[in-house]
C-alpha positions as CSV (number, residue, x, y, z in Angstrom):
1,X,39.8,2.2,60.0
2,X,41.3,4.4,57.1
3,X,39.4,4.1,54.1
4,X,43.1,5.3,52.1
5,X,43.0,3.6,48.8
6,X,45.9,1.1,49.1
7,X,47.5,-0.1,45.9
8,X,51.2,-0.5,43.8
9,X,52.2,-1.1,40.6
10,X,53.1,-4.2,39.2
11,X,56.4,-5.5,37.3
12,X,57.0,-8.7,37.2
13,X,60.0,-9.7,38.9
14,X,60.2,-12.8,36.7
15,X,59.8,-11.4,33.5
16,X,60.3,-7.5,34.1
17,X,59.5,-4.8,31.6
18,X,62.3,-5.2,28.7
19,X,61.4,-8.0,26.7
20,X,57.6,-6.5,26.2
21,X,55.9,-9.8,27.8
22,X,52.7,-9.7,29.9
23,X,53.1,-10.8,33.4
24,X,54.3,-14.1,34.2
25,X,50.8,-15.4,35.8
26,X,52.3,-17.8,38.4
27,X,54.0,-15.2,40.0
28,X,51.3,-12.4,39.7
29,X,48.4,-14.7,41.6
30,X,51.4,-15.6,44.5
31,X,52.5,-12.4,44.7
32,X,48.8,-10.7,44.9
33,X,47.2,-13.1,47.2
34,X,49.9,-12.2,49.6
35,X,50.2,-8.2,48.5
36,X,46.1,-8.7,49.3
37,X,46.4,-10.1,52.6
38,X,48.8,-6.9,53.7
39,X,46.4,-4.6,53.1
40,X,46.6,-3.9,48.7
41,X,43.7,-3.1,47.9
42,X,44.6,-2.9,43.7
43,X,47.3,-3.4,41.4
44,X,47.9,-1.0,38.9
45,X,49.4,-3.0,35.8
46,X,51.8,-0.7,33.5
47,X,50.9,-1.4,29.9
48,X,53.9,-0.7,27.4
49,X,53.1,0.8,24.1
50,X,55.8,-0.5,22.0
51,X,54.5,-3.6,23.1
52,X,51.3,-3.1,21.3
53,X,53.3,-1.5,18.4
54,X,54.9,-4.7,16.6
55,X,53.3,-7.5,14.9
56,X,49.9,-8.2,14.5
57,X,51.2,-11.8,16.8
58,X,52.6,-10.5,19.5
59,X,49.7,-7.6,19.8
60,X,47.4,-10.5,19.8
61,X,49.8,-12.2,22.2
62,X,50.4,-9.1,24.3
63,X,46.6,-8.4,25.2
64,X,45.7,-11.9,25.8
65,X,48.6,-12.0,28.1
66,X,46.9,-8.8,30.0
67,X,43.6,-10.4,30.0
68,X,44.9,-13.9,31.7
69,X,46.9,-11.0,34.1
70,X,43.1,-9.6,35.4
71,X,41.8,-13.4,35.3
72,X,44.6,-14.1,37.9
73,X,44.6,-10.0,39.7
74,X,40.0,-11.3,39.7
75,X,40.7,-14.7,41.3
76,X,43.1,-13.0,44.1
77,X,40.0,-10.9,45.1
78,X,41.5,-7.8,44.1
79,X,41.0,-4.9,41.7
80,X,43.3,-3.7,39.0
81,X,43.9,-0.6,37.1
82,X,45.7,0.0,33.6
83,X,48.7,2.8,33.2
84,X,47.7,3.3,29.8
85,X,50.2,4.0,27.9
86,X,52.7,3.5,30.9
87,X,55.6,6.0,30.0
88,X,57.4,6.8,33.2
89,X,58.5,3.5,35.6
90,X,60.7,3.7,38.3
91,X,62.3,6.9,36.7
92,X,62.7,5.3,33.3
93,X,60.6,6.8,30.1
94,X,59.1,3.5,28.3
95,X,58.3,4.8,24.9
96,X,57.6,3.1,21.1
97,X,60.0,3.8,18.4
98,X,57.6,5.9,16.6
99,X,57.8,8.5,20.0
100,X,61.5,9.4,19.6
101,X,63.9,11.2,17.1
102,X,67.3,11.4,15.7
103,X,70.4,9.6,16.5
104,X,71.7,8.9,19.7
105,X,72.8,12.0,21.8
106,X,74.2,12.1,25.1
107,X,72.2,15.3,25.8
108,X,69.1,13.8,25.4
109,X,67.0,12.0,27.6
110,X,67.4,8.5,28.7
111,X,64.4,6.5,27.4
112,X,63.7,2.6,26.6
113,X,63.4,1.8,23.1
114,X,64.2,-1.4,21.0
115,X,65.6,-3.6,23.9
116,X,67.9,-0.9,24.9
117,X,68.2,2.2,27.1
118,X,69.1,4.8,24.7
119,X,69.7,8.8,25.2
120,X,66.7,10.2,22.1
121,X,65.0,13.2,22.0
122,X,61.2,12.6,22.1
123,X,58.8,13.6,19.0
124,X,56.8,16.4,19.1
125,X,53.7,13.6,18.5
126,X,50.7,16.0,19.8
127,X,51.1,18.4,17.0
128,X,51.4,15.4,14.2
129,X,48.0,14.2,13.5
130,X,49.2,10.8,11.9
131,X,51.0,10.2,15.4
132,X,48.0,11.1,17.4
133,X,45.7,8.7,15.2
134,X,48.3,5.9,15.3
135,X,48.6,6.5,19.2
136,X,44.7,6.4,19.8
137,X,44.0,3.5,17.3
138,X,46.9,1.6,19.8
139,X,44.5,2.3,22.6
140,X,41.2,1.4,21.1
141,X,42.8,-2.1,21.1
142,X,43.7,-2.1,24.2
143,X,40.2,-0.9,25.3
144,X,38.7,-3.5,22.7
145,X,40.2,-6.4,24.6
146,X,40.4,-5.8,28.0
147,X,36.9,-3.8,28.8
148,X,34.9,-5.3,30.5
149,X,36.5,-7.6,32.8
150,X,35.6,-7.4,36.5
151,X,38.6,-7.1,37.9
152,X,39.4,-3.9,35.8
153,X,38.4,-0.6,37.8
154,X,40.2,2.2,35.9
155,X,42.5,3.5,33.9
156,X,45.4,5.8,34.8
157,X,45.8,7.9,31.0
158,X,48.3,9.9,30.0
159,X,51.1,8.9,32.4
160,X,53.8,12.2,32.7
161,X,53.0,12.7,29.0
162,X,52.7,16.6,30.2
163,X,56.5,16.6,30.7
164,X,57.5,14.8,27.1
165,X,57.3,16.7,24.9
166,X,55.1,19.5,26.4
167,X,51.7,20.2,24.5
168,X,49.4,23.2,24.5
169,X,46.9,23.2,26.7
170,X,44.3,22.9,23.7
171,X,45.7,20.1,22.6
172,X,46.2,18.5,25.6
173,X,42.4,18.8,26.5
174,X,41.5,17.4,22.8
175,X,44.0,14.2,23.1
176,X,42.6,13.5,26.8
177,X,39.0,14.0,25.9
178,X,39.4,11.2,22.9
179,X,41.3,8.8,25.5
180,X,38.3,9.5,28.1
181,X,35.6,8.5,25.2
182,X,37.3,5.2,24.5
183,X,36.4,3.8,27.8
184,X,33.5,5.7,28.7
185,X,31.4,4.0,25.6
186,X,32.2,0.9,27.0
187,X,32.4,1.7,30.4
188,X,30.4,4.6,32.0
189,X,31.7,3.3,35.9
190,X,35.2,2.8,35.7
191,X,37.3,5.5,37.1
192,X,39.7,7.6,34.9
193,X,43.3,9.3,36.4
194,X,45.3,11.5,35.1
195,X,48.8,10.9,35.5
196,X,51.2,14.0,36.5
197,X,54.4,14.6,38.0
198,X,54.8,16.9,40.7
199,X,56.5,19.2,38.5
200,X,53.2,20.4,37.6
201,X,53.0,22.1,40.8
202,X,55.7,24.8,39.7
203,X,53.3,25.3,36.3
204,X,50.0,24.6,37.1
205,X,48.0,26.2,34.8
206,X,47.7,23.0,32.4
207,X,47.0,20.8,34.6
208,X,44.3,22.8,36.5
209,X,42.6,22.7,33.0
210,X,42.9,18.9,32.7
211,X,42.0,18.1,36.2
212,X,38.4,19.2,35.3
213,X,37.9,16.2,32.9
214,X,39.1,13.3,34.9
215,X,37.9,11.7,38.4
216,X,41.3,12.3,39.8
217,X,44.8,12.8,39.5
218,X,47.6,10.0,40.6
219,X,50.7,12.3,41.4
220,X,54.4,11.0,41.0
221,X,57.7,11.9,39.9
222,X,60.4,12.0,43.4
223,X,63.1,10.0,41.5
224,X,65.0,13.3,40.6
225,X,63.5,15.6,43.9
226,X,61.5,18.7,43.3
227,X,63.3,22.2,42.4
228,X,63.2,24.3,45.6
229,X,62.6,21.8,48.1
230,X,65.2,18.7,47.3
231,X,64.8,15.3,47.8
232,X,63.2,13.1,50.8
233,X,65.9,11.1,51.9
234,X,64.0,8.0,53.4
235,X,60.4,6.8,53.5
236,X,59.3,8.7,56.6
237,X,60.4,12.0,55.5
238,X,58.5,11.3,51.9
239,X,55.6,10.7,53.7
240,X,55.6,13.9,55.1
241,X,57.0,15.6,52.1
242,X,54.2,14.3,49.8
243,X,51.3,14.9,52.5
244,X,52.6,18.3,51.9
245,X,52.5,18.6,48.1
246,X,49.2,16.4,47.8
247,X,47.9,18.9,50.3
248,X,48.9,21.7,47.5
249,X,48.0,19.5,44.8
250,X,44.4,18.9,46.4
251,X,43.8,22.7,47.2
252,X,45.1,23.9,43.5
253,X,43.5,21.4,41.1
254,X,40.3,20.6,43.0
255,X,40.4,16.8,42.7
256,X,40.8,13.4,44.9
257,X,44.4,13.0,44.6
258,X,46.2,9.4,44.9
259,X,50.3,9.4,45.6
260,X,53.0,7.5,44.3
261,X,55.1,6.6,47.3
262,X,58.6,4.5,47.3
263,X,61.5,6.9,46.4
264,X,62.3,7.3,49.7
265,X,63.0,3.2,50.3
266,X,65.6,3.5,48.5
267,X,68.0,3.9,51.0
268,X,68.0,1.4,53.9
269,X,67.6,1.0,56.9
270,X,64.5,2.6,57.9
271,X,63.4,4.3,61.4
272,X,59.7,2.9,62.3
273,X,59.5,5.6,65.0
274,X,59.5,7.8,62.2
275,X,57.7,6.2,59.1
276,X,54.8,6.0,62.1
277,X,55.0,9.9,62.6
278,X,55.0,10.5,58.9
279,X,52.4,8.3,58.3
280,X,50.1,9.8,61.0
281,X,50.5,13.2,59.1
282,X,50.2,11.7,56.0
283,X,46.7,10.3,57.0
284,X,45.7,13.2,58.0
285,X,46.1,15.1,55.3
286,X,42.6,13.2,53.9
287,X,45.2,12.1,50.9
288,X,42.8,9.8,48.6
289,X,45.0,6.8,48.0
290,X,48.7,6.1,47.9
291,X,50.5,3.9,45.0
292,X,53.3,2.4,46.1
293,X,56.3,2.3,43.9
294,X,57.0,-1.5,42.8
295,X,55.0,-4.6,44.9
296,X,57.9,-7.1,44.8
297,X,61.3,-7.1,43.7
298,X,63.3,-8.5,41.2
299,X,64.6,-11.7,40.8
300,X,68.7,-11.6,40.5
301,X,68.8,-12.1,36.7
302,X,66.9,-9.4,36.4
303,X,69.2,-6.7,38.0
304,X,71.0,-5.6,35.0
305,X,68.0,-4.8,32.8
306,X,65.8,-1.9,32.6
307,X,64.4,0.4,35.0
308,X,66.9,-1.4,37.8
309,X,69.7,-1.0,36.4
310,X,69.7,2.9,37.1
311,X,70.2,3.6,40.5
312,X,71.0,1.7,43.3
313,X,68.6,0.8,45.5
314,X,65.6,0.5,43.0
315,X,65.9,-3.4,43.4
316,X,64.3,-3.5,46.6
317,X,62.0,-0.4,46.6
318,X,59.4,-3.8,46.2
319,X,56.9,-4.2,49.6
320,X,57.8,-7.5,48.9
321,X,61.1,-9.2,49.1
322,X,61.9,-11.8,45.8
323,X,60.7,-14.3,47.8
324,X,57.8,-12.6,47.9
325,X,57.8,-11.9,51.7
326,X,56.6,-8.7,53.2
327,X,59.2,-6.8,54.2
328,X,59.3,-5.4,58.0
329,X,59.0,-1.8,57.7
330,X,56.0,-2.2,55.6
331,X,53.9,-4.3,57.6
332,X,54.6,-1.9,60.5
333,X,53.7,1.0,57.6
334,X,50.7,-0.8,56.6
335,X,49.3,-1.4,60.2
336,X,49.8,2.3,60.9
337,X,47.9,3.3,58.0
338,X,45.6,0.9,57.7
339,X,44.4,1.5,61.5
340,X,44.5,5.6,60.9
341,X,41.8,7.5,61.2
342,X,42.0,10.9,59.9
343,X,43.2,13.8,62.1
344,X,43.0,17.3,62.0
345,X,43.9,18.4,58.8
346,X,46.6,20.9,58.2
347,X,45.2,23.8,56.1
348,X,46.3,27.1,57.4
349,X,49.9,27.0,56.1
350,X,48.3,28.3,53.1
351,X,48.1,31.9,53.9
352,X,47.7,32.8,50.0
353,X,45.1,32.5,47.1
354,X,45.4,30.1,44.5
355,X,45.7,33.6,42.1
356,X,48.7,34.4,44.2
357,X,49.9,30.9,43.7
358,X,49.8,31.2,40.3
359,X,51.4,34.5,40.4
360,X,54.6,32.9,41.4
361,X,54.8,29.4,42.3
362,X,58.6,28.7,41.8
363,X,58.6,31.1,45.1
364,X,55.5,30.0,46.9
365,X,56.1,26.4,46.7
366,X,59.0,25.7,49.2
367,X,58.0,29.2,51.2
368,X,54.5,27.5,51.9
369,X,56.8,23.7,52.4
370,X,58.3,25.5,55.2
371,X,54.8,26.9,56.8
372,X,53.7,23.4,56.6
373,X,56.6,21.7,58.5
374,X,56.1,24.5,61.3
375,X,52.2,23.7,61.2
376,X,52.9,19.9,61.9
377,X,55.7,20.4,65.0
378,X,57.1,17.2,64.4
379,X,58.7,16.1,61.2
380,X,61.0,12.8,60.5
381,X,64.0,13.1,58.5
382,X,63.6,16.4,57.1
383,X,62.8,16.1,59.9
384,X,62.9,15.5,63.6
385,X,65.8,18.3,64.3
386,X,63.2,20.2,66.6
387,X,59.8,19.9,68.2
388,X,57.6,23.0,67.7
389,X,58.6,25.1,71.0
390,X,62.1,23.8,70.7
């Protein structure tokens, strides 16, 4: 059996994410008692700062919310882990009011802010120290009310805040060190991720220097494709795709690497021939854990809000239908995975050092892509053209 870290992240498809609520706790224990019984091992819960930005009420509301959410996540049997602050869902940046500047400009960035989706610039917080306290005082409540609980495993920190607004490495190191002694005076077991998009591949120096301080790194960020390699079109190619840049990730930063996996569902239907090929590779590639994109999707009335509203296709990127019922290509993707045992591993597509790497890696990165797909003979969707010897 693998021992692949199964888990997905958690939006409520009752609720969803833009009126600032805690999971609707019905729903969360259906939906995890069946999410458990296909093979989830752990539900990563995103937690909203602007949530925990308004009244002293709805803080205290908010939190005990996300306490009952780990009482119901406990009673399911399964573990839970916080995004903390969550800041990139589904391709969406979630951020607080006080994260953001200006007046609305359509050659911003889209973010989520007030109830709306608005095009801001972000604030240059890391170099304000008022910002940074206010940020990490947020945090110690969080820590405060939550820590603790059994059903609470770790904490995923610093969620793609390299990529908004970028810090120095100095500073980076200093914010993520005082995140990292929050929990660890309260809980020396729990595991702490770092959260990085796969952008950091193409400037990798930073996040090499971060990777030292945390147990691992949760990698993400497909919505928009990678520069120099495109976009996976369906879930078997991404599976490949991302067993190639964890591979890279693993090999560069020196740390267990989990994978968010799901922008590839977004376009139906899918080829089970294939997602079984890809997910062979993908095992192989001895890939800590994988994070699926959403659990379950939404209910209808939730379409036109916030992150679903979009794209198309991010409604049912779920494992789980609305009526919370597995969907078919994952239990065929779950079996696959769950009854892999790890292969040979492909690691001599690397035919550099990671100085060489460094050297260059807007070059190396799709160069050493193309290496790998010849290494594995046999690739779906990006995929499947030719055999190796064809």
């Amino acid at each position: 059996m693998s021992d692949m870290m199964i888990s997905a992240t958690y939006i409520c498809p009752f609720r969803g994410l833009a009126g600032l609520e805690p999971p609707e706790l019905t729903r969360l224990g259906q939906t995890t008692r069946i999410a458990g019984n296909l093979g989830v091992e752990r539900l990563l819960l995103p937690v909203l700062e602007e949530a925990l930005s308004g009244t002293t009420r709805s803080k205290i509301r908010y939190l005990e919310g996300l306490v009952s959410a780990l009482d119901q996540v406990e009673d399911a049997g399964m573990a839970a882990q916080f995004i903390a602050p969550a800041q990139r869902i589904m391709g969406l940046n979630f951020v607080p009011p006080h994260l953001v500047k200006g007046v609305p400009n359509s050659q911003a960035g889209q973010v989520f802010v007030d109830g709306k989706i608005r095009n801001l610039h972000p604030f240059d917080w890391w170099n304000d120290p008022s910002y940074v306290r206010k940020r990490m005082r947020i945090f110690h409540e969080l820590v405060d009310a939550v820590i603790g609980h059994p059903a609470l495993t770790g904490w995923l920190v610093m969620d793609r805040a390299l990529e908004w607004v970028r810090p120095d490495i100095e500073i980076a190191g200093l914010i993520l060190k005082s995140y990292s002694a929050e929990i660890r005076e309260r809980d020396e077991s729990g595991v702490i991720y770092l959260g990085l998009g796969w952008s950091e591949l193409l400037r990798p120096e930073m996040a090499q220097a971060l990777a030292q301080k945390v147990d691992g790194l949760r990698m993400s960020g497909l919505e928009n494709g990678l520069a120099g390699l495109g976009r996976p079109k369906d879930l078997a190619s991404e599976l490949f795709f991302t067993a190639y840049l964890g591979t890279i990730a693993e090999w560069l930063f020196g740390r267990p690497i989990e994978i968010e996996i799901g922008w590839g569902t977004l376009n139906e239907p899918h080829d089970i021939e294939e997602i079984v090929e890809g997910t062979r590779r993908f095992a192989g590639q001895d890939i800590v854990g994988i994070n699926c994109l959403s659990l379950v999707d939404p209910e209808p009335g939730l379409l036109s809000t916030p992150p679903w509203v979009l794209q198309n296709g991010l409604e049912h990127v779920g494992l789980l239908n609305n009526r919370m019922e597995p969907k078919d290509h994952v239990e065929t993707w779950f079996r696959e995975l769950l009854s892999s045992r790890p292969g040979e591993k492909i690691e001599d597509f690397i035919d550099i050092s990671s100085d060489e790497y460094l050297n260059d890696p807007v070059v190396h990165l799709p160069r050493l892509w193309e290496h790998f797909k010849e290494s594995c003979g046999v690739y779906p969707g990006i995929g499947r053209e030719r055999s190796r010897g064809e």
